[in-house]
N, C-alpha and C positions, 0 to 999 in steps of 0.2 A: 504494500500500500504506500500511495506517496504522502509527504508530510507537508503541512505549511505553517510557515512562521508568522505570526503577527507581530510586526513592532510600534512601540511606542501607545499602546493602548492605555488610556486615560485611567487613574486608581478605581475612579467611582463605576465604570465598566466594567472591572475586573472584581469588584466585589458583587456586582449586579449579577455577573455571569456565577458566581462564585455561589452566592444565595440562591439563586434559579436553579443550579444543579444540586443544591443540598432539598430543597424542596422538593422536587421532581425525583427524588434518590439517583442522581447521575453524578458521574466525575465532571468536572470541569471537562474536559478533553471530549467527553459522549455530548454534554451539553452543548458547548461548541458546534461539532457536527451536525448534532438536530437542528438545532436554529438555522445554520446553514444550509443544510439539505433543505431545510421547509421554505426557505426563502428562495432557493436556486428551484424547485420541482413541485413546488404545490400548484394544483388545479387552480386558474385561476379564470376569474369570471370575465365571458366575452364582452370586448366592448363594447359591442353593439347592448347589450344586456345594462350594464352601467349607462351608457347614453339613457338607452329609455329610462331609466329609473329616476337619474338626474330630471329627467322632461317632468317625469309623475309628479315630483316634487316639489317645483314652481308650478302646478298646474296646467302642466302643455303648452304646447306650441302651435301656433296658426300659421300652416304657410302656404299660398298660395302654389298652386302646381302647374307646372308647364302647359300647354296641348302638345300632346301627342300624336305624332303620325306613326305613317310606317316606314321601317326600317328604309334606307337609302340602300341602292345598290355599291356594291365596292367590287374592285376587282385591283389585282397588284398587275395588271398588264397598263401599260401607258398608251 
């Protein structure tokens, strides 16, 4: 497995990490890793999902919409 050094990590972080893992019964070193893992690979919610939710929450949004035709022809020949 490979290793990573953190440097220069603030005191009040290092007790923070330090109380987190005695709570949770982890070594500082496991506790590390989790935090990190959940931060790098947790499911996270689509944005489209958070947009709408943001809308819900001021009440919606009004917005006019285009007309619509139909598609345009295309062709990659000139």
């Amino acid at each position: 497995m490979a290793q990573l050094l953190i440097r220069d990590v603030p005191i009040k972080t290092k007790q923070a990490l330090q109380m987190r893992a005695i709570r949770n019964g982890r070594t500082q070193n496991a506790e590390a890793l989790r935090i990190l893992s959940d931060a790098l690979f947790e499911e996270r919610e689509p944005w489209i999902d958070m947009l709408g939710r943001a809308r819900d929450a001021y009440g919606g949004v009004d917005l006019e919409l285009p007309a619509r035709g139909p598609a345009r022809d295309f062709s990659f020949e000139e």
